[in-house]
KEKELUM-43036 format. One record per residue (C-alpha): x, z, y. Coordinates in steps of 0.05 Angstrom, whole numbers, padded with zeros to 5 digits, always signed. Each point is the difference from the previous one (the first is absolute). Layout:
% KEKELUM-43036
XZY
...
% end
This chain:
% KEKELUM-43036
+00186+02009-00305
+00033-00044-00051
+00017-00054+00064
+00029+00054+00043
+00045+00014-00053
+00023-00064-00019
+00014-00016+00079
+00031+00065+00010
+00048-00032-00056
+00024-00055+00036
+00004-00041-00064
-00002-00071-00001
-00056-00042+00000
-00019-00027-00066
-00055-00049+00023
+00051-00064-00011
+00028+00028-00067
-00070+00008-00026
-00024-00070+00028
+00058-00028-00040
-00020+00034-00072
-00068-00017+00019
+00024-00073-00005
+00035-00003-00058
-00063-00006-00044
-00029-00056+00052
+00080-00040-00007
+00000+00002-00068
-00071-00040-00001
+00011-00038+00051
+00074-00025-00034
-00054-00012-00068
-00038-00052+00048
+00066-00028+00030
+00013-00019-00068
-00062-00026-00025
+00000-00051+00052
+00069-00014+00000
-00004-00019-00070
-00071-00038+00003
+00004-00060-00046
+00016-00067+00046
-00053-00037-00049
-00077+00007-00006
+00010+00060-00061
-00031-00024-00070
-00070+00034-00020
+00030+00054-00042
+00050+00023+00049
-00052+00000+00067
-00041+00059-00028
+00074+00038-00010
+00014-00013+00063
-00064+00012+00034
+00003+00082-00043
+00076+00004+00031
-00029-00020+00070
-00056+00043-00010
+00037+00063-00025
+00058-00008+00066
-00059-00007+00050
-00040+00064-00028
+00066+00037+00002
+00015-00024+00069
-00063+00022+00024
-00004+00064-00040
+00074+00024+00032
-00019-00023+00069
-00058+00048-00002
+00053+00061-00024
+00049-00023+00063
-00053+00006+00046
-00034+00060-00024
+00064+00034-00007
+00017-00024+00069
-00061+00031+00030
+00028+00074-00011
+00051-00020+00040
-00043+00014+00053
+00035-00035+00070
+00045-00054-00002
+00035-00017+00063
+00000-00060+00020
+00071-00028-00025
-00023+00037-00066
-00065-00037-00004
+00037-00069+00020
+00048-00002-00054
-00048+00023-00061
-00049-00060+00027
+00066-00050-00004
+00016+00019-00064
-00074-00008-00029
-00007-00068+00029
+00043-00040-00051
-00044+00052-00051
-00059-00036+00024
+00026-00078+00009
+00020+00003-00073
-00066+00033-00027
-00046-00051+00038
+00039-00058-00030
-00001+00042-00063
-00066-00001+00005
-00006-00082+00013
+00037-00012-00050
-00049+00037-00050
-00053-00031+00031
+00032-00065-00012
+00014+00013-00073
-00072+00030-00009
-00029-00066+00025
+00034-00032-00038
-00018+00034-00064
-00067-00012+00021
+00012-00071+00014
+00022-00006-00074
-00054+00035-00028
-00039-00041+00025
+00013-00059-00039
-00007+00033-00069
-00069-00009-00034
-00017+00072+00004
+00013+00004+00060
-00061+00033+00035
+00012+00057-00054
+00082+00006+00005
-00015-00013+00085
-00050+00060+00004
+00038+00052-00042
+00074-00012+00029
-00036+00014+00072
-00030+00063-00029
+00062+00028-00027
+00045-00020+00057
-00054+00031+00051
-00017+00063-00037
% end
């Protein structure tokens, strides 16, 4: 009943309008992770700043993820996309997902890292075991 009435409307569609606030959210993070590695230091970061950056990496990746989930839930009640729709959404998510898997690497690069210089402290097996437990938890 509610469909008939809204066609009997003849009111414009407000699939792409809603697509677009559905993005906003998904922008915003994926401008955070633009900058993170537009700013990554040039030089192998010191052991005090390599966990800050590795909580900063963290934090833009869980966010990334968590606001991809919300696009594409959200973008499931919009039923059918035609095909044009569908074409441009997937276009505009593929930069989204080039920057969070280098994102990623780059985490994984400082994590290693970390590791790596853990590694050479005397407590290491200790200071190893419990950084891999509360990274991983």
């Amino acid at each position: 009943a509610l469909s008939f009435e809204l066609t009997r409307m003849a009111l414009p569609s407000f699939r792409m309008p809603f697509i677009r606030l559905l993005a906003v959210p998904v922008d915003v993070i994926h401008e955070c992770m633009r900058l993170r590695l537009d700013h990554k230091p040039q030089r192998e970061p010191s052991a005090l700043s390599i966990k800050q950056l590795i909580v900063e990496y963290k934090e833009a990746i869980k966010a990334a993820v968590e606001a991809k989930k919300y696009f594409r839930k959200m973008l499931s009640g919009v039923v059918h996309l035609d095909g044009i729709l569908a074409e441009i959404v997937d276009s505009e998510r593929e930069d989204f997902e080039d920057d969070l898997k280098e994102t990623l690497e780059v985490y994984f690069e400082y994590f290693v890292s970390y590791v790596n210089m853990l590694q050479v402290t005397t407590e290491a097996s200790r200071g190893l075991k419990n950084v891999l437990e509360e990274e991983w938890q």
